[in-house]
C-alpha positions in Angstrom: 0.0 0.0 0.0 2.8 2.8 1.4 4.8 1.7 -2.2 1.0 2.3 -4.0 0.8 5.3 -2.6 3.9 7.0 -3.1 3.9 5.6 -6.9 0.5 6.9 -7.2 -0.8 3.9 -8.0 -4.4 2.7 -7.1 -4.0 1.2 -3.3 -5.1 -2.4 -2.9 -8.0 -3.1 -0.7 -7.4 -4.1 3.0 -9.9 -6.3 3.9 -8.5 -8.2 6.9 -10.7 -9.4 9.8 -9.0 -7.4 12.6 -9.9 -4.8 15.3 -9.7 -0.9 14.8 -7.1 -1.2 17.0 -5.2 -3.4 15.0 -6.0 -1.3 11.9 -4.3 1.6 13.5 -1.4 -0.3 14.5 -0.9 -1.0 11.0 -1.5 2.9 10.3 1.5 3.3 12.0 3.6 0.4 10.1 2.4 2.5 7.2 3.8 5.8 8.7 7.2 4.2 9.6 7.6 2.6 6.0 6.6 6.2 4.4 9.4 7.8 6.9 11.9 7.9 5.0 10.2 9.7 1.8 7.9 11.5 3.8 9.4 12.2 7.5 8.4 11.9 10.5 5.2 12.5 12.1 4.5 16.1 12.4 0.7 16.0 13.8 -2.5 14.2 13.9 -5.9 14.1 12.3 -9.3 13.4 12.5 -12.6 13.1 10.4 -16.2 12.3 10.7 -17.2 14.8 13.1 -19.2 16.6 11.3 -22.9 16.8 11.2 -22.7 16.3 7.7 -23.6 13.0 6.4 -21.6 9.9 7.5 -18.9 8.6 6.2 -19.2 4.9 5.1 -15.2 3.9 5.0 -14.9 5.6 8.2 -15.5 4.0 11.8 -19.1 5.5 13.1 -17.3 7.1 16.4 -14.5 8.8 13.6 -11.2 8.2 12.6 -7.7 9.1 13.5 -5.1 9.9 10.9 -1.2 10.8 11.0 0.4 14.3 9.7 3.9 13.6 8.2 6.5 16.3 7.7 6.3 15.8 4.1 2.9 16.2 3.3 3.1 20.2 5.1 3.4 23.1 2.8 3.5 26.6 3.5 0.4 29.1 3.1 0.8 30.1 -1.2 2.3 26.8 -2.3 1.6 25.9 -6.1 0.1 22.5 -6.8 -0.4 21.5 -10.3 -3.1 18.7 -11.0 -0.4 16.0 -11.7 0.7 15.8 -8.3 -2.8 13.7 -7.6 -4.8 11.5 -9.3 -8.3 12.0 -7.8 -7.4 15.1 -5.2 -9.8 17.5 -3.5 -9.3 20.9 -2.2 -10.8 21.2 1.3 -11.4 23.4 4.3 -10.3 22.5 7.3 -9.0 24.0 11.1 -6.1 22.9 13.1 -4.4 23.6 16.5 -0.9 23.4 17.4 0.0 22.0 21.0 1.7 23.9 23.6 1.8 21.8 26.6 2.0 18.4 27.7 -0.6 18.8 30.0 -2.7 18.6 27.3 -2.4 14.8 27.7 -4.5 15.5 31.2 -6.3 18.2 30.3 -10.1 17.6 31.7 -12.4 21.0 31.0 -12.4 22.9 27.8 -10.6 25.9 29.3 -7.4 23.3 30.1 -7.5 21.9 26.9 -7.6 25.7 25.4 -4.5 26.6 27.5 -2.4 23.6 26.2 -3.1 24.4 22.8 -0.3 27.7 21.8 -2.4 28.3 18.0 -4.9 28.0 15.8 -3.7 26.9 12.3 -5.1 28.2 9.2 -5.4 24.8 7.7 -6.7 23.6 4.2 -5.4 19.8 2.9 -5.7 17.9 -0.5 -6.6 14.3 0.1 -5.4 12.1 -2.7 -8.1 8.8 -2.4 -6.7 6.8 -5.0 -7.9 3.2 -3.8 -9.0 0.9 -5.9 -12.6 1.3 -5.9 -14.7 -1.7 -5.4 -12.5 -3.0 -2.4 -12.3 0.2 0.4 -13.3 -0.7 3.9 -12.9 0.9 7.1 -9.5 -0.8 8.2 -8.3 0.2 4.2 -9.3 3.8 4.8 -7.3 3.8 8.3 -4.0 1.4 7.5 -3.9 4.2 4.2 -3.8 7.3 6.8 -7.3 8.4 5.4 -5.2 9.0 1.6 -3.7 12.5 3.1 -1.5 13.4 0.5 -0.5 17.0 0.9 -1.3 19.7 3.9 -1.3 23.8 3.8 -0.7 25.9 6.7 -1.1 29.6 7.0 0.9 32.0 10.0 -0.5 30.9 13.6 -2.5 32.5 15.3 -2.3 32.7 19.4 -4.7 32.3 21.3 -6.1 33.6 25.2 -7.7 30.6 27.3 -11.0 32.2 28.5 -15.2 31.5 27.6 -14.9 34.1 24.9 -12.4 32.1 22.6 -14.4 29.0 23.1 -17.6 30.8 22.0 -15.5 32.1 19.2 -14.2 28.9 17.9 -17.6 27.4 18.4 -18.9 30.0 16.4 -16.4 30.6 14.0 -17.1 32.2 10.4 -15.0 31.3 7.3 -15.1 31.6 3.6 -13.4 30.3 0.3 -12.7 32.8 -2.4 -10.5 32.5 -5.4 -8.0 34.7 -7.4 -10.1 37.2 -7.9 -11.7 37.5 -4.7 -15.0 35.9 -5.4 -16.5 34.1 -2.5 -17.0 30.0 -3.5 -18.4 29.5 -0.5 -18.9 30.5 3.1 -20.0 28.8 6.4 -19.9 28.7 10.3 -18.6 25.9 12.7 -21.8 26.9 14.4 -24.0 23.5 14.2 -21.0 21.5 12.6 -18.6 20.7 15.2 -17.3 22.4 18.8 -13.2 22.4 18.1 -12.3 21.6 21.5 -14.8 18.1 21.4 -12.9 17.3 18.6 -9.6 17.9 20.3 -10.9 16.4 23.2 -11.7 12.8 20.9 -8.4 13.1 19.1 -6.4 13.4 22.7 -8.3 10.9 24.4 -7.9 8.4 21.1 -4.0 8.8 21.0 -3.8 8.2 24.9 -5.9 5.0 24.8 -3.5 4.0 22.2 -0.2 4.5 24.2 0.8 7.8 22.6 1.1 11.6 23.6 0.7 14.3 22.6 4.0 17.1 22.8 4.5 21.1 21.9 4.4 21.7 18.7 2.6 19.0 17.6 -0.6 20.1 14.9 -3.7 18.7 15.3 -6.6 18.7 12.4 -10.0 19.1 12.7 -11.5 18.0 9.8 -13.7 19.1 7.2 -15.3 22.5 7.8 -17.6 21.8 4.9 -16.1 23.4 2.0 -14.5 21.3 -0.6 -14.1 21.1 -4.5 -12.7 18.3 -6.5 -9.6 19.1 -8.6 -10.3 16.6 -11.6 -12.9 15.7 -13.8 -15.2 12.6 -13.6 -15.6 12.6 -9.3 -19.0 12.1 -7.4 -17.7 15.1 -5.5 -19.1 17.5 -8.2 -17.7 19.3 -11.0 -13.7 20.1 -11.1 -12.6 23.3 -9.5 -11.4 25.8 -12.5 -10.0 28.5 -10.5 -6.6 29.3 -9.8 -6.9 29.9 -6.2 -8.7 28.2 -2.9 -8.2 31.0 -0.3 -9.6 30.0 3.0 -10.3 33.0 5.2 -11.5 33.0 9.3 -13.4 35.9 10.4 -13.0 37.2 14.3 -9.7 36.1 15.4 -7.7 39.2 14.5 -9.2 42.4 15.2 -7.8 44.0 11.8 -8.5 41.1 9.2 -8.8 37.4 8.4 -6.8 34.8 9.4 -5.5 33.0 5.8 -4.6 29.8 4.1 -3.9 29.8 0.2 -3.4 27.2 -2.1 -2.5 28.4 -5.6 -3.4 26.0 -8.4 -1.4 25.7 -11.8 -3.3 25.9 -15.1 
């Protein structure tokens, strides 16, 4: 799969009988074969949290993914459309960890004090799997097909109620190169960040691992996202040459930013 992957070839199904536990075990066989292409683990991810409609590759509860160095890019990278074979552009959130005692953290406001930044944070999944044969443990063991991640400057945060309400009720928008909104949205309704956080922590912990500064943590789909290529059940192929995902309220002079530029 990890030689499928970095070949971009379709990845084989992985239809073993075996636990989610022993599906994320081999997600992290996956991670130390990729090392040396890809580097080391740089964060953590999660998905299906959403109140969007489920997921049917992903465990019910959600799933837990791994960050590698090499998938991060800064904020402005170009991507051109052979550098995936069936990628979408999506809108995401992420945190970065400033304590340890996030690994004990019980109440919101502890979790919000062990987390340094918010991170503007958009990704482009690559799910090339061969079609006919995903399955939950496939979709885990492949590290949910994360391909490349974009990051924009952090922005600090205060541990208090009001940045909870904030992030709870965040506003966002897509726009493209020439400043035309694609879409728009709150987290109000879709997901409460720190819950998220909260799953992710408490998911790594059961598992035998912690969390340390500096490590990102992502979210998940915000519920913005536009297929690059032709042909996907997604919808029609994004034509523009920019996905520029802006967050409204946490600077009191402008938007927080992630860009990904898109050759044509």
């Amino acid at each position: 799969m990890a030689d499928d992957y970095l070949s971009f070839r379709e990845m084989q199904g992985f239809n073993h009988d075996m636990s989610l536990a022993e599906a994320y075990r081999w997600q992290d066989e996956m991670a130390r074969i990729m090392s040396p292409t890809m580097g080391g683990i740089a964060g953590y991810k999660a998905g299906g949290h959403d109140s969007g409609p489920g997921f049917p590759t992903f465990p019910p509860e959600g799933i837990r993914g791994i960050i590698l160095e090499g998938m991060m890019r800064p904020s402005g990278t170009r991507v051109g459309l052979e550098q995936f074979r069936r990628g979408f552009l999506e809108a995401d959130i992420a945190f970065r960890v400033g304590d340890a005692s996030i690994n004990e953290a019980e109440t919101d406001l502890e979790l919000l004090a062990a987390l340094d930044a918010f991170i503007p944070f958009a990704e482009i999944p690559d799910p090339l799997y061969e079609v006919t044969s995903r399955s939950i443990n496939g979709t885990i063991v492949a590290n949910m097909s994360t391909r490349m991640s974009f990051t924009g400057e952090p922005v600090p945060l205060q541990s208090n109620a009001d940045t909870i309400e904030l992030l709870n009720n965040l506003e966002f928008a897509v726009l493209d190169e020439n400043d035309a909104v694609i879409q728009s949205g709150t987290l109000a309704g879709w997901f409460q960040p720190l819950t998220v956080v909260r799953w992710l922590r408490d998911h790594l912990v059961a598992a035998g691992k912690t969390l340390e500064p500096g490590d990102l943590l992502s979210l998940g789909n915000i519920g913005i996202i536009r297929q690059l290529h032709e042909g996907s059940p997604r919808g029609p192929a994004y034509t523009s040459k920019q996905f520029r995902l802006e967050y409204y309220g946490l600077y009191s002079d402008g938007p927080a930013i992630v860009t990904i530029n898109i050759d044509r």
